[in-house]
C-alpha positions in Angstrom: 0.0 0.0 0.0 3.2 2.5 0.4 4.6 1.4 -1.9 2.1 2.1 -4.5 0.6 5.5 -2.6 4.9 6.5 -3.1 5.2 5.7 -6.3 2.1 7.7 -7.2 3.5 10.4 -5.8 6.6 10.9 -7.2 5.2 10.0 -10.5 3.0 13.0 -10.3 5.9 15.5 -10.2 7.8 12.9 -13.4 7.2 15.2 -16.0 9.1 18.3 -15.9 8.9 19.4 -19.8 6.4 19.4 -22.7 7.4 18.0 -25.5 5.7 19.5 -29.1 5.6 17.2 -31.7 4.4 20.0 -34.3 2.1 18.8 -37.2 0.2 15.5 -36.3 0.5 13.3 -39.0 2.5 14.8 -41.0 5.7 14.9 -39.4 8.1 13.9 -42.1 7.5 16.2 -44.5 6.0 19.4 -41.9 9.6 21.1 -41.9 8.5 22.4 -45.3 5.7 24.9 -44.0 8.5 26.6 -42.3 9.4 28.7 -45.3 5.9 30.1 -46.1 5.5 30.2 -41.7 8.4 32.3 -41.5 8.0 34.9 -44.6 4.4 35.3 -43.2 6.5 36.0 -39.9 8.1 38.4 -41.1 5.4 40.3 -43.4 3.7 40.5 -40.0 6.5 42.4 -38.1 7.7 44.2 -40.8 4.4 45.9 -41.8 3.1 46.0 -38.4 6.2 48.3 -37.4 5.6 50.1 -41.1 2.6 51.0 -39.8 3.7 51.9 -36.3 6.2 54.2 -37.8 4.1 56.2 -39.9 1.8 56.6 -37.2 4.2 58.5 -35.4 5.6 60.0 -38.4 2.8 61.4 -39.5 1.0 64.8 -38.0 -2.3 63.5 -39.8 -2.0 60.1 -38.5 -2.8 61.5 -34.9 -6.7 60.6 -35.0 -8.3 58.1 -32.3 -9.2 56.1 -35.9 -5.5 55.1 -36.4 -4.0 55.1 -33.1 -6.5 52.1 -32.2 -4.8 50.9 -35.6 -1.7 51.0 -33.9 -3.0 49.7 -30.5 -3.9 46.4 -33.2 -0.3 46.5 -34.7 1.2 46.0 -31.3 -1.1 43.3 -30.8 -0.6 41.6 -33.7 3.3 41.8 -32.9 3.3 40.4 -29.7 0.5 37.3 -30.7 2.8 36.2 -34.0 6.3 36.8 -31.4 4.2 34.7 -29.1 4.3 31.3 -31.6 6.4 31.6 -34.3 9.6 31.7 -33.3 9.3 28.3 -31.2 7.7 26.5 -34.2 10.2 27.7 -36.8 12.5 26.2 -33.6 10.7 23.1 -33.9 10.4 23.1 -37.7 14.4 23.9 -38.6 16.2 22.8 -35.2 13.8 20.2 -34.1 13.7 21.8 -30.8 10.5 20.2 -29.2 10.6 20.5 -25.8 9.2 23.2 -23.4 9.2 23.5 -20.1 5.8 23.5 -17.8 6.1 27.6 -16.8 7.0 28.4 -20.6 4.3 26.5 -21.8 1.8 27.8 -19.3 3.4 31.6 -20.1 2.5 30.5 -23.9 -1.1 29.6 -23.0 -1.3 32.9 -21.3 0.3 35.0 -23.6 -1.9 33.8 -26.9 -4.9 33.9 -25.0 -4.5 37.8 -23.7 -3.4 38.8 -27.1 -6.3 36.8 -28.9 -8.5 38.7 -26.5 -7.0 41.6 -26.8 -7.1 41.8 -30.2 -10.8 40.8 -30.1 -11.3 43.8 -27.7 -9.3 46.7 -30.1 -11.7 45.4 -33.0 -14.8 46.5 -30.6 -13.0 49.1 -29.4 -12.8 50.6 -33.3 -16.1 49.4 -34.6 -17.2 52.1 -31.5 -15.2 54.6 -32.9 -17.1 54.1 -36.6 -20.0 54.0 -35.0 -19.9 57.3 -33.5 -17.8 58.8 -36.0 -20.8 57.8 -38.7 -23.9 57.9 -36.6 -23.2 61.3 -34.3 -20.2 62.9 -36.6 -20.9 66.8 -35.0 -20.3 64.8 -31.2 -17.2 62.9 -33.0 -14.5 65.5 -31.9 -15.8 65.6 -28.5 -16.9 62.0 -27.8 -13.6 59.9 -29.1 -11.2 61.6 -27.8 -7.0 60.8 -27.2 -8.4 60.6 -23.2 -10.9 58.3 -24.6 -8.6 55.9 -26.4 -6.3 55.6 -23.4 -8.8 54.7 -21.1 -11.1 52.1 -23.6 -7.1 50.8 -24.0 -6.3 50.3 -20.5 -9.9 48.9 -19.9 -9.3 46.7 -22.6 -5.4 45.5 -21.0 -7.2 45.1 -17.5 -10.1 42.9 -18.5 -7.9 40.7 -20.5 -5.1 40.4 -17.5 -7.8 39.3 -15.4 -9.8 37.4 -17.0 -6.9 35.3 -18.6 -4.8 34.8 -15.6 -7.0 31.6 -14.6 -6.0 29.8 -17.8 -2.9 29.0 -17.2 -3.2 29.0 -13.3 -5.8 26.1 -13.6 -3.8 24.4 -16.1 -0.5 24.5 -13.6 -2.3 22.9 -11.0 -3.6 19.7 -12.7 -0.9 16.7 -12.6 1.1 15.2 -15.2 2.1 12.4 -14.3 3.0 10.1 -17.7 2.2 11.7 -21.0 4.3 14.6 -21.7 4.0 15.0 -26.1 1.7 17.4 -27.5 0.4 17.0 -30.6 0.5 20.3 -31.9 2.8 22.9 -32.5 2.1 25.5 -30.1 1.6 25.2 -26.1 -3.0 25.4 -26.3 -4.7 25.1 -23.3 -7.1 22.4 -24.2 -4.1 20.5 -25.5 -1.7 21.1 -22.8 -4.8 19.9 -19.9 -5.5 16.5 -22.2 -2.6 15.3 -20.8 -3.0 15.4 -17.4 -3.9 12.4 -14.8 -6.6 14.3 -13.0 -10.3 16.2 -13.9 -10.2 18.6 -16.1 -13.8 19.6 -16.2 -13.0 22.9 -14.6 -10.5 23.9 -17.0 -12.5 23.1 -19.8 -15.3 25.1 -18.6 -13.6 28.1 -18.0 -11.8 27.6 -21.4 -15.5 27.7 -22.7 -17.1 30.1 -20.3 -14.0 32.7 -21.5 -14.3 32.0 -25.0 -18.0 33.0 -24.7 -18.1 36.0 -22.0 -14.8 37.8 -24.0 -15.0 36.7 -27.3 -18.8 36.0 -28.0 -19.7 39.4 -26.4 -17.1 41.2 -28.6 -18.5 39.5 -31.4 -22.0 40.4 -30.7 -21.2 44.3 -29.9 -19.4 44.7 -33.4 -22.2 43.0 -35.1 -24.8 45.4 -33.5 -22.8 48.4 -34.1 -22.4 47.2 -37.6 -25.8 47.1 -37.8 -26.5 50.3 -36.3 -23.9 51.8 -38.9 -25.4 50.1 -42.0 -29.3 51.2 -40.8 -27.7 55.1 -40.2 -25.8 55.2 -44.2 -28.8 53.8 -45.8 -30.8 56.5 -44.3 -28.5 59.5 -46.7 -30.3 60.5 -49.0 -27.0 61.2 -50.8 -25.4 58.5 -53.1 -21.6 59.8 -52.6 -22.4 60.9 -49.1 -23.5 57.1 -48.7 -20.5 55.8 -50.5 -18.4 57.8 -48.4 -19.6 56.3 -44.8 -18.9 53.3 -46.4 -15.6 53.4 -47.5 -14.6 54.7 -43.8 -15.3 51.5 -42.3 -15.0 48.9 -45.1 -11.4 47.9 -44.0 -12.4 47.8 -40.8 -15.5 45.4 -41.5 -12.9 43.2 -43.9 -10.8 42.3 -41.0 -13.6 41.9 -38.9 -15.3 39.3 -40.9 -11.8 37.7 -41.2 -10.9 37.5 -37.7 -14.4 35.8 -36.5 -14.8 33.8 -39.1 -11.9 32.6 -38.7 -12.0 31.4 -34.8 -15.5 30.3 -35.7 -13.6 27.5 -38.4 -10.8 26.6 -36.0 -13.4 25.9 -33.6 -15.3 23.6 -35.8 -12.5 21.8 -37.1 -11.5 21.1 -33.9 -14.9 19.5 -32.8 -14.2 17.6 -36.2 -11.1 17.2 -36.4 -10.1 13.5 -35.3 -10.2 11.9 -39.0 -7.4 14.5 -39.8 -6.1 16.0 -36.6 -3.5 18.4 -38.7 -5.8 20.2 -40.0 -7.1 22.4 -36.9 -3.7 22.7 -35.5 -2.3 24.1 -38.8 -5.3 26.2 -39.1 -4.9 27.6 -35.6 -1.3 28.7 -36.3 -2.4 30.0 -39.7 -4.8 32.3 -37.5 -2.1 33.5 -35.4 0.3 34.7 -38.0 -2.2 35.6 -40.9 -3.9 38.2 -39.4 -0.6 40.1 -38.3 0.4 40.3 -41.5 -3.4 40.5 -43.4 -4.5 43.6 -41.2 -1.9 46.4 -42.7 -2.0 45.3 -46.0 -6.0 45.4 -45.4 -5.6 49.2 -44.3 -2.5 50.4 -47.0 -4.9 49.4 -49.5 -7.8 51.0 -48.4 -6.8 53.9 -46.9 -5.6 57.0 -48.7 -4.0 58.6 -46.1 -2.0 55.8 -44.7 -0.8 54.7 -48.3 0.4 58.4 -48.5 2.0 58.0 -45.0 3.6 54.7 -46.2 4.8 56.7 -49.4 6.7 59.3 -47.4 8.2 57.5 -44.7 9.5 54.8 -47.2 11.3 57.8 -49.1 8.1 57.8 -51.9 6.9 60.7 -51.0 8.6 63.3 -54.0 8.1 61.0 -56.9 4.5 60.5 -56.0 3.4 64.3 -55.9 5.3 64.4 -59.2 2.8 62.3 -60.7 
């Protein structure tokens, strides 16, 4: 009876390290994604500092409209810095192994900046909204006071509601299985593998998802909404056009990002028959939309492809033309 009640416990403190196997199923050949990973790596920071750099650059660029934008570009840095440089680890040096407080820093860091970003998306579908619906009350509504403090409301709800993520997940046991099928540290995947109930974590995985996430969603939908119902009331064509075109980027990357956690949550549910598929679709989603949103906003917005233009040296040959 000792003798089994020690061995239990000493087995429960065994496993010191993670270890990632990247791709499920396709291990083999998965080294080849880490060309396309890593050029999308890198699209994502450079453009994202582009962006933060004309920002500052730029005079004109000092509305609340684009410093959210550069709120999102901060974001986006910090959530593809989060994964990519330990997959491309995995990918080229075959580095799999983690330890537990990295992993659980991983599962804590993706899901504050997933959140976060989720939050800056709200957070600018507010500022459409006013800027569309009550334009005279713009000015005095939105202001730089106002983007600090939706900003640091933003930083606090995420801090707090994510700390119990990876707290939960640190004080289960893992006691025998240590390899994780996927390429990143998830918090589902990570809790899989441990000896005792997991129900908790599972519901607060769920219950987080839908208080943060799901009442984002809903408030940019209804502001959309509200927007659409206010422009198709202008009697105006161009005035009509015009409202729209403010916000059309904005609603692009919108419909991007939710859609997109809406398919990596299915694919997960259905995901057994080929279990690669939702793991390589989750890191897609966490290093496409870093590099998707500027290019999303150079192209549709005049004034930050002029901004782009003169900080990249552009600036003289353009006004030429």
């Amino acid at each position: 009876m000792d003798t089994t009640l020690s061995i239990t416990n000493s087995s429960r403190f065994h496993v010191s390290e993670f270890i990632l196997m990247g791709l499920p199923g396709i291990h083999e050949w998965q080294h080849w994604f880490s060309l396309p990973l890593a050029l999308l790596y890198l699209l994502a920071l450079g453009a994202n500092l582009l962006i933060l750099i004309t920002i500052q650059h730029e005079p004109t660029l000092h509305q609340p409209m684009y410093l959210f934008l550069g709120i999102l570009a901060v974001v986006d840095i910090g959530l593809a810095t989060t994964i990519m440089p330990k997959i491309l680890a995995i990918l080229w040096f075959n580095a799999k192994t983690i330890s537990l407080p990295e992993c659980f820093a991983q599962i804590y860091a993706i899901n504050s900046f997933m959140c976060m970003e989720s939050g800056i998306f709200l957070c600018m579908a507010v500022d459409r909204y006013v800027a569309i619906c009550y334009p005279l009350q713009y000015p005095f509504i939105v202001t730089e006071a106002f983007v600090i403090k939706v900003t640091v409301s933003m930083i606090l709800r995420n801090i707090l509601l994510t700390i119990p993520v990876p707290v939960l997940a640190a004080q289960r046991h893992y006691c025998s299985r240590n390899e994780i099928d996927h390429c990143l540290c998830s918090n589902l995947g990570v809790t899989s593998l441990a000896c005792d109930d997991i129900t908790i974590n599972r519901f607060y995985h769920l219950a987080l998802a839908w208080v943060v996430v799901g009442s984002d969603m809903g408030l940019v939908f209804a502001s959309y909404a509200l927007i659409i119902r206010s422009v198709l009331r202008l009697k105006s064509a161009e005035a009509t056009a015009k409202a729209l075109s403010t916000c059309s980027s904005h609603l692009i990357l919108i419909l991007f990002f939710y859609t997109a956690i809406i398919v990596v949550s299915v694919t997960h549910l259905a995901g057994r028959r080929f279990p690669f598929i939702p793991v390589l679709l989750n890191v897609l989603h966490s290093v496409i939309p870093p590099a998707l949103n500027p290019m999303v906003y150079a192209l549709r917005t005049q004034e930050l492809r002029v901004g782009f233009q003169r900080v990249l040296g552009l600036g003289e040959n353009v006004s030429r033309r």
